[in-house]
N, C-alpha and C positions, 0 to 999 in steps of 0.2 A: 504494500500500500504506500509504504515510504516514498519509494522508486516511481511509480505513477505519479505522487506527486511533485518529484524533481523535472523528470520528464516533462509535464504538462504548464512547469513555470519556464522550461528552457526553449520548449516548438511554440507554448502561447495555446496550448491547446485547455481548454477548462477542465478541471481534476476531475476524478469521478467520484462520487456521492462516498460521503464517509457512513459507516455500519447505522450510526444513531440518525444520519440522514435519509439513508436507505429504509429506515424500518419506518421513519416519521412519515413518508411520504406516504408508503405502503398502508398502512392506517389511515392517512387522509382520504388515499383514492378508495377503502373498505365503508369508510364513512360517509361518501357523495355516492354510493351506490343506494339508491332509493330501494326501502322493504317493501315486498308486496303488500296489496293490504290483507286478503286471502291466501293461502295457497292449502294447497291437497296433496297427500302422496300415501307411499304405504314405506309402513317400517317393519322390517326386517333383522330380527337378533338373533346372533348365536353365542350359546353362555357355555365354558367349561368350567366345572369345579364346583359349580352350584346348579339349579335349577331356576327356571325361569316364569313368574306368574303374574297376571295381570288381571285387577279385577276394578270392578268399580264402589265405593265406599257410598252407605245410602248417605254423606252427606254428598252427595254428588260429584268425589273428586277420585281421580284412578289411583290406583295403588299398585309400587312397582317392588315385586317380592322377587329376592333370590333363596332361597331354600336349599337344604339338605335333601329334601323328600316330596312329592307332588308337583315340583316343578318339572318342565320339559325344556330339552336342550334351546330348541330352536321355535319360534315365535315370530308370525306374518301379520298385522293390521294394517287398517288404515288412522289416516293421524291428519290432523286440520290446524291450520295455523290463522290469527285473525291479530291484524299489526293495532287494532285500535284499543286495544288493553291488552295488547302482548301477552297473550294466552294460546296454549297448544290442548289440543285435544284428542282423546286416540278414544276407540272403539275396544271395550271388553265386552265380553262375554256379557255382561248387565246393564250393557249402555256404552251412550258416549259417558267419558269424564274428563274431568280438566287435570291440568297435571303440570307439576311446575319444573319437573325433572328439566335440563337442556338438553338430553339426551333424547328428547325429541324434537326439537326447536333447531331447525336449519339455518335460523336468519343468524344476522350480522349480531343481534341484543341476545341469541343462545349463546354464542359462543362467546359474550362477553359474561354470563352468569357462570358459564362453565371456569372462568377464574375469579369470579367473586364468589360465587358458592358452593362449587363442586356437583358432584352429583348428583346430591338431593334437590337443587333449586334452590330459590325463595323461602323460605318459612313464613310460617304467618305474621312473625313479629318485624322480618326484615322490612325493611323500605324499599318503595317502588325505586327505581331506576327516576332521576326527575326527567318533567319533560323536557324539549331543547329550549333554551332561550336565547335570544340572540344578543350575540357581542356587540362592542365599540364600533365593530363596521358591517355589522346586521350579519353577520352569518352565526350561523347556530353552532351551537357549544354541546358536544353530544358526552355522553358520560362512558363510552367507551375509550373516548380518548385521556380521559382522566386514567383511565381504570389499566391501560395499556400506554400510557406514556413513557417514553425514554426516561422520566423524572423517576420512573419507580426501579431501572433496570440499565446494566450495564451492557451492553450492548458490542457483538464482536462479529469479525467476520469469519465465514463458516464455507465459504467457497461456492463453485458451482452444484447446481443440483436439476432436479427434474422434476417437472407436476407430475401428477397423474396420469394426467392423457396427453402428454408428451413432450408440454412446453417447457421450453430452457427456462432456465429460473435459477433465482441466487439461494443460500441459505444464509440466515444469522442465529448466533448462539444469544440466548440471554439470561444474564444471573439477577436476581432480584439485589440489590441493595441493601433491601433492611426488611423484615416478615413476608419470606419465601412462601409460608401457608398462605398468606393475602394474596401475593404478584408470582403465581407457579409458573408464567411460561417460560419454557427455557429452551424454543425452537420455533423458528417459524423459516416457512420457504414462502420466496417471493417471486410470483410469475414475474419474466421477462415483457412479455408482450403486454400483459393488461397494468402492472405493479401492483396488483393485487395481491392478496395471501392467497396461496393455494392447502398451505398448511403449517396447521400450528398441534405444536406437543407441550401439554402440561404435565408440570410433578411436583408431586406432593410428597413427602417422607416425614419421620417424627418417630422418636424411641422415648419412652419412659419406664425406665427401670429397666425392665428386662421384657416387655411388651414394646414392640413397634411394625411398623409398615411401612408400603411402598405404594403409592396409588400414582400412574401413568395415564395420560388420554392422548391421543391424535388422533385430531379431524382433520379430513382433508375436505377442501372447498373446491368449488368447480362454480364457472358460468351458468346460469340456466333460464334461457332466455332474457339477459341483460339482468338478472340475481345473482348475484354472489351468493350461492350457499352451501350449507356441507352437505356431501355427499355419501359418505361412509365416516366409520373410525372403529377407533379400537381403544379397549381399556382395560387395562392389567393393573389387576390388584396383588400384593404378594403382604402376610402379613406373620411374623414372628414373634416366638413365644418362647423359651426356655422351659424345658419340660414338656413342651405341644409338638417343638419341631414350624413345621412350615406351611401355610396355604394359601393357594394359589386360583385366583378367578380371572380368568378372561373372559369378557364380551366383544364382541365386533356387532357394529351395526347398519345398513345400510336404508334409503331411500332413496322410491324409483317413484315411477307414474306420477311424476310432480307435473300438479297443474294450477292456474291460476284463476280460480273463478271470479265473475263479475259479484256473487252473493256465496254465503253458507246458508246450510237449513240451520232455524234455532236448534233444530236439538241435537246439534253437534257440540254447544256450548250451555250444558244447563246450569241453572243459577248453584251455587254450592253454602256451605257456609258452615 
C-alpha cells in the first residue's frame, strides 16, 4: 500500500482508496440502496447438531426452537418482509407469525441487527432502530452507519477476493476497538463493480471460568432486482465446557422465489403482543 502511494505522488496519478476509505464508501453505497417496501420469498434451513422447529406462539409471534429431540434437520417456508415497521414474517404450521430473528430478514436493517443483537433479534425491551433524520445538508442519517462505522473498528487490508457469483471484489479485515460483543464484524468482501458488500462475517466469543463459546455468521449478499440482499449464510456455533467436552451447531440458510409485491395479505402480519 506504501509503494502505490509513492508511485501515484511520483506519475500524479491519484492513490487508491485506503482500507477505512474502502469500507466507508462501501456502507455509503449499502445505504443509498432503497429497501423494498414488501418482499416475498421462501426460506430454506439446514441444522446439524441440533434439530430444527418452528411454531407459532398464541400470542401471535413465531418461535425458532433448536432441540435435542423432535426437531428435523432440514426446514422449507415461506417468509414476508414489510419495510414500514421492519417486521418479517414466516408461515408455521399454526399460522403466519412475526418474528424478530435476522435470520430471516434479507434487507440492509437484518443485517444490521445481526451485529447489534445476534441471533435472537430485538427483545421487547430493546429500542427501535430510530427513524432517518436528516443532516446539516438534508440527507438522512441512517443508524446502520452509526452501528458499522470505521469509529467502532480498525480496519485492514485483506486483499483480492471473489462474490458469489463471480464478481472480482476486494476483502477487509476488521477488529472492533473497544466491546467486540457490540461491533462482531470482522470481515467483509466488497464487490468491485457495484462497491457494495457482497459479504460480511461476524464473531462472537467469550469464556467465563471454564464455560465458553464461539458463535460465527456469514451472509453473503447479492443484487436482486436493484436490492441488495442476502442471499444465503451460514452459522456455526461451537460451545465448551470442562467436564462436557465440546458442541457443535451449524445452520446454513438460504432464500429463493424472492419477489416484490405491490401489497401483502393482512394475515401475513397479525397483531401480536
Amino acid at each position: 500500500m506504501m509503494l502505490s502511494f509513492i508511485l501515484a505522488a511520483v506519475v500524479g496519478v491519484p492513490a487508491p482508496p485506503s482500507a477505512e476509505q474502502y469500507y466507508s464508501q462501501a456502507v455509503d453505497a449499502m445505504r443509498d440502496v432503497p429497501l423494498p417496501n414488501y418482499a416475498t420469498y421462501d426460506v430454506h434451513v439446514h441444522i446439524t447438531g441440533l434439530g430444527f422447529v418452528l411454531t407459532r406462539e398464541p400470542n401471535g409471534r413465531a418461535s425458532i426452537g433448536l432441540t435435542l429431540s423432535g426437531g428435523k434437520p432440514d426446514a422449507t417456508f415461506p417468509a414476508a418482509y414489510q419495510k414500514s415497521d421492519d417486521l418479517t414474517s414466516v408461515l408455521t404450521p399454526q399460522g403466519w407469525g412475526i418474528v424478530r430473528s435476522p435470520i430471516f430478514d434479507p434487507t440492509w436493517n437484518g443485517i444490521e441487527d445481526w451485529i447489534r443483537y445476534g441471533f435472537g433479534g430485538r427483545s421487547d425491551s430493546a429500542t427501535m432502530p430510530p427513524l432517518p433524520t436528516p443532516d446539516a445538508n438534508g440527507l438522512p442519517v441512517i443508524a446502520a452507519v452509526r452501528a458499522m462505522g470505521v469509529a467502532f473498528y480498525n480496519v485492514s487490508d485483506g486483499g483480492a477476493a471473489t462474490c458469489a457469483n463471480g464478481d472480482p471484489a476486494h476483502r477487509l479485515h476488521l477488529i472492533a476497538r473497544k466491546d467486540p460483543l457490540d461491533h462482531p464484524l470482522t470481515d467483509a468482501v466488497i464487490d468491485e463493480r457495484t462497491n457494495r458488500f457482497c459479504s460480511v462475517r461476524f464473531e462472537m466469543r467469550q469464556s467465563i471460568v471454564a464455560v465458553g463459546y464461539t458463535f460465527t455468521t456469514e451472509l453473503n449478499i447479492a443484487d436482486v432486482d436493484g436490492a441488495s440482499l442476502v442471499r444465503s449464510g451460514t452459522m456455526d456455533f461451537v460451545g465448551r465446557a470442562v467436564g462436557i467436552g465440546v458442541k457443535r451447531v451449524t445452520m446454513t440458510f438460504a432464500y429463493d422465489h424472492v419477489a416484490f409485491p405491490a401489497t401483502l395479505s393482512g394475515e401475513m402480519f397479525p397483531a401480536t403482543r
